[in-house]
C-alpha angles and dihedrals in degrees: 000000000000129000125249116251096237088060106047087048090058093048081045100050082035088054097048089050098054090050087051093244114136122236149168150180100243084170119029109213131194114307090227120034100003114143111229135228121201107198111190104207105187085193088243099102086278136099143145132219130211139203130181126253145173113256089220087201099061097011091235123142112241142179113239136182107257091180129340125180134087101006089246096057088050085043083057090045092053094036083059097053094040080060092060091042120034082179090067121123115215112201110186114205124191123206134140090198088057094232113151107163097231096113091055110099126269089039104095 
């Protein structure tokens, strides 16, 4: 059984307090089946965003880098998914360090 996405949003956003690392919903999704976006801004002009997807060759779900570069070009990347699913979540996570949490494990 998968979890909502509500809920996995609040362990995420829980997790990346307790680690001291700054993060907000800047979409709300759909409680229940809402993809989710994870956009890494290092408060430079830069940032990355991340999306989950099946590693076909091991089935795994995996995050993975939609777009990455000057923070506008990743906004437009978002603003562009966000066009094909008006259920998608949107987390924004700032960090200079570039640490994210994604690749810990339980957040896949």
């Amino acid at each position: 059984m998968r979890l909502t996405s509500d809920f996995w949003i609040k362990a995420y956003l829980a997790r990346l307090r307790l680690a001291g690392i700054p993060a907000f919903v800047v979409t709300h999704g759909d409680d229940t089946a809402g993809a989710v976006l994870v956009k890494l801004n290092t408060l430079d002009g830069q940032a990355r965003a991340f999306q989950r997807s099946f590693d076909l060759s091991t089935g795994d779900r995996v995050w993975v880098v939609l777009a990455e570069g000057h923070e506008a070009e990743v906004d437009a990347a978002i603003a562009r998914q966000r066009g094909f699913d008006p259920d998608l979540w949107v987390i924004e996570v700032e960090d200079r360090a570039g640490r994210h949490l994604l690749d810990e494990d339980g957040l896949t």
